[in-house]
C-alpha positions as CSV (number, residue, x, y, z in Angstrom):
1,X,23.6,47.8,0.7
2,X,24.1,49.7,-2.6
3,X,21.9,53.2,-2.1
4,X,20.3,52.2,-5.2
5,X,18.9,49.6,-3.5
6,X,16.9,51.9,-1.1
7,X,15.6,54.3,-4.4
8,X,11.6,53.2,-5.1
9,X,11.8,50.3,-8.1
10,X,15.4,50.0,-7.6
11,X,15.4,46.7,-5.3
12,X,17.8,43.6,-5.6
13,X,17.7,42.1,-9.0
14,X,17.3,39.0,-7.9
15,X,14.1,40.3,-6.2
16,X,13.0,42.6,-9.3
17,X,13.9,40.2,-12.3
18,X,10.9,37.4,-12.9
19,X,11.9,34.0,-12.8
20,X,12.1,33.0,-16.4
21,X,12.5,35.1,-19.8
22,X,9.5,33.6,-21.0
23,X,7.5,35.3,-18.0
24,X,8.2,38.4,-19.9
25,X,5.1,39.2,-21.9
26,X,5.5,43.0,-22.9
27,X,4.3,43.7,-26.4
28,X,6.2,43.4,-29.6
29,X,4.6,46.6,-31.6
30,X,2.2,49.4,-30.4
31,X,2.8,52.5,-28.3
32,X,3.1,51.6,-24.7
33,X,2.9,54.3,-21.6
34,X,5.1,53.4,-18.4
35,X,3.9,54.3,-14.9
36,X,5.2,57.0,-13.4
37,X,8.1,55.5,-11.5
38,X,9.7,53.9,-14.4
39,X,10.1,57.2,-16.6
40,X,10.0,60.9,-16.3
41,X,6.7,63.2,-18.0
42,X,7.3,63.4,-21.6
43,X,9.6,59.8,-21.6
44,X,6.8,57.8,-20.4
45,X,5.4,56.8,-24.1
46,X,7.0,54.3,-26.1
47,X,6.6,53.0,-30.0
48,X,7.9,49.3,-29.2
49,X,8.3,49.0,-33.1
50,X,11.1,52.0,-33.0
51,X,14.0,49.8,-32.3
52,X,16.1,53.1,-30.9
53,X,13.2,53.6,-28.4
54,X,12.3,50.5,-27.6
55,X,15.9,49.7,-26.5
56,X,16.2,52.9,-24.3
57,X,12.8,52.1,-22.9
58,X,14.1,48.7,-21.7
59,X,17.6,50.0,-19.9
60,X,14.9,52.6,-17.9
61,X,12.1,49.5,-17.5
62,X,15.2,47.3,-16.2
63,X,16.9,49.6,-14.0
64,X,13.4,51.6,-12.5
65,X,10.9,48.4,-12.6
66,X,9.2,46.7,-10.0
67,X,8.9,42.7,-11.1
68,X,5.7,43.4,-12.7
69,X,6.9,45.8,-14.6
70,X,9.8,43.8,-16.6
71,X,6.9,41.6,-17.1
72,X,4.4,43.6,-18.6
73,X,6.4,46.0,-20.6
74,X,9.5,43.6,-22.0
75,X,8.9,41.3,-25.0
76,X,11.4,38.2,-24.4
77,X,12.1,38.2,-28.1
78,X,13.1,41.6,-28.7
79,X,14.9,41.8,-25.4
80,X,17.1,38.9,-26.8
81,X,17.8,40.7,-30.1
82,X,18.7,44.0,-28.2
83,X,20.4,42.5,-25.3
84,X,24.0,42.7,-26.9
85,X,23.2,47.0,-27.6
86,X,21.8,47.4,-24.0
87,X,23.6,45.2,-22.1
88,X,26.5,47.8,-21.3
89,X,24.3,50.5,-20.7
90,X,22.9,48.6,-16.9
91,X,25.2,48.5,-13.8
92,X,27.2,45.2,-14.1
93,X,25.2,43.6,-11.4
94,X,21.8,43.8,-12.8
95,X,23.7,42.7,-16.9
96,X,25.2,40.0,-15.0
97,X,22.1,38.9,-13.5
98,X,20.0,39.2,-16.5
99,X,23.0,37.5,-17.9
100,X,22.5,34.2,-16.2
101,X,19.1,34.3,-15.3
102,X,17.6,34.7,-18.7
103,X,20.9,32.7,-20.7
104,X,21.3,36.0,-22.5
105,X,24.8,36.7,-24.0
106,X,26.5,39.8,-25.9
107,X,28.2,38.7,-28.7
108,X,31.9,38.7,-28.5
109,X,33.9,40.9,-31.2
110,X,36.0,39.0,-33.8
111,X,39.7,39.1,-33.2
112,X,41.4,40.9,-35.9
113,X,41.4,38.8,-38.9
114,X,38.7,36.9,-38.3
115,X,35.7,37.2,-40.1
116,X,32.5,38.6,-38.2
């Protein structure tokens, strides 16, 4: 077992992930405040609408979070749109899982030549 595994919020994935992307009702504009366990004094409040922000807040919400938390603070929408400027910021096992469990995909670069 990874030692991640035994930090508080850091659990399995599989465990910490809800079942289905659309189980993710966080909000899509406002200021939220994490608990404590998710972010550090003076990180803990977030303008969802700051797109900078709001992608930093979800690498901390999906690599601290308990399951309720992905739920309550991540918007399926907007973690969609980010997912391809987060997704190499998480350890490969969590992107992977989110990967498949929520069909989310980066997109791939063009070759050179092609056209974006």
């Amino acid at each position: 077992m990874p030692l991640a595994d035994l930090l508080p919020g850091r659990g399995r994935a599989a465990r910490r992930l809800p079942g289905r992307i659309g189980d993710l009702a966080g909000p899509a504009r406002g200021v939220i405040s994490l608990p404590r366990h998710v972010a550090w004094p003076g990180m803990r409040e977030c303008d969802v609408s700051d797109d900078a922000a709001r992608r930093g807040m979800y690498v901390m919400v999906l690599t601290q979070g308990t399951r309720n938390d992905i739920a309550r603070f991540l918007n399926a929408a907007l973690l969609r749109e980010d997912w391809p400027l987060i997704a190499g910021a998480l350890e490969s096992g969590l992107r992977r899982r989110c990967e498949r469990q929520y069909a989310l995909r980066r997109r791939r670069r063009p070759a050179s030549g092609e056209h974006p």
